[in-house]
N, C-alpha and C positions, 0 to 999 in steps of 0.2 A: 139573528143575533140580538135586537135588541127586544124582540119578547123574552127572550132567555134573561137578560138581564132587567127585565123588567119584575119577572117574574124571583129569580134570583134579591132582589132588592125586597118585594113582599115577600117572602118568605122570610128574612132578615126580620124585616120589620115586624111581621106575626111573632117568631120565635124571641126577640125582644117582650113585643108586650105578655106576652104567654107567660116569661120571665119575671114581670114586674107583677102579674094579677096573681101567680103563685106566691111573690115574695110579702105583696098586700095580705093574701089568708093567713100567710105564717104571723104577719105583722101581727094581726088580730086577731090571734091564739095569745102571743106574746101579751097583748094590752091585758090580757084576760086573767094573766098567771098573778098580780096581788091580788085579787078579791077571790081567787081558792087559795090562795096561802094563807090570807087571812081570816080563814074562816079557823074557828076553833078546835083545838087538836082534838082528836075522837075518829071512830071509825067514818065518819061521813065524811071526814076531811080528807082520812085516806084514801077513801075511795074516790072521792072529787079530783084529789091529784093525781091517781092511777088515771083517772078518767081525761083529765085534759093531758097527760103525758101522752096515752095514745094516741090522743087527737093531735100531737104535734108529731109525732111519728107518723103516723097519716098524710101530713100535709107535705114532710118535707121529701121523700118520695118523690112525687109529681114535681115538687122546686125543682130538684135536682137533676129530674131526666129534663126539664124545661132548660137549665143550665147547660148541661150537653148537647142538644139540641141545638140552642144558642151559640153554646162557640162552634159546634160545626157549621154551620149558616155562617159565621162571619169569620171565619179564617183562625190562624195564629197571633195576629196582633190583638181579638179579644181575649185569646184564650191563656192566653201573660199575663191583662192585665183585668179581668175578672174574677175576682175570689171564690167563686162557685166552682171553678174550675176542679177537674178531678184532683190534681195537685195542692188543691188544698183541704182536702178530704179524710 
C-alpha cells in the first residue's frame, strides 16, 4: 500500500510539472507574438505570423494532453478547479 501511494503521489507530481514546462513553452511563444506583429506589413510578416501561429498550435497540443493527464492523476477536486480542463475547452 504505500509504494502504491508513493508512487501515485510521483506521478501527481510528474504530471504537474509536465503541466507547468508545457505551459512555460506556450508562455514563450506568447513573449515572442509583439516582435512578429511588429514587424512591417508585407509578405515576410505574413508569413512570420503563419509561422509562429503554427508554432502555437504545436505547442498547445502537448499543454493540453499534459492538462488531462494532470487531472486524471489528481482526482475531481483538480479537475473543477483547473481551467485546462476539458470543460473549458
Amino acid at each position: 500500500m504505500a509504494h502504491r501511494t508513493s508512487w501515485l503521489a510521483q506521478s501527481r507530481r510528474d504530471s504537474s510539472i509536465e503541466v507547468v514546462n508545457r505551459g512555460h513553452d506556450m508562455g514563450a511563444l506568447y513573449r515572442e507574438l509583439p516582435l512578429v506583429l511588429a514587424m512591417p506589413a508585407g509578405a515576410e510578416k505574413a508569413a512570420a505570423v503563419e509561422e509562429h501561429a503554427k508554432q502555437l498550435r504545436e505547442a498547445y497540443g502537448p499543454f493540453t494532453r499534459a492538462c488531462d493527464v494532470m487531472v486524471v492523476d489528481a482526482g475531481n477536486s483538480v479537475a473543477e478547479a483547473v481551467p485546462c480542463s476539458r470543460s473549458s475547452r
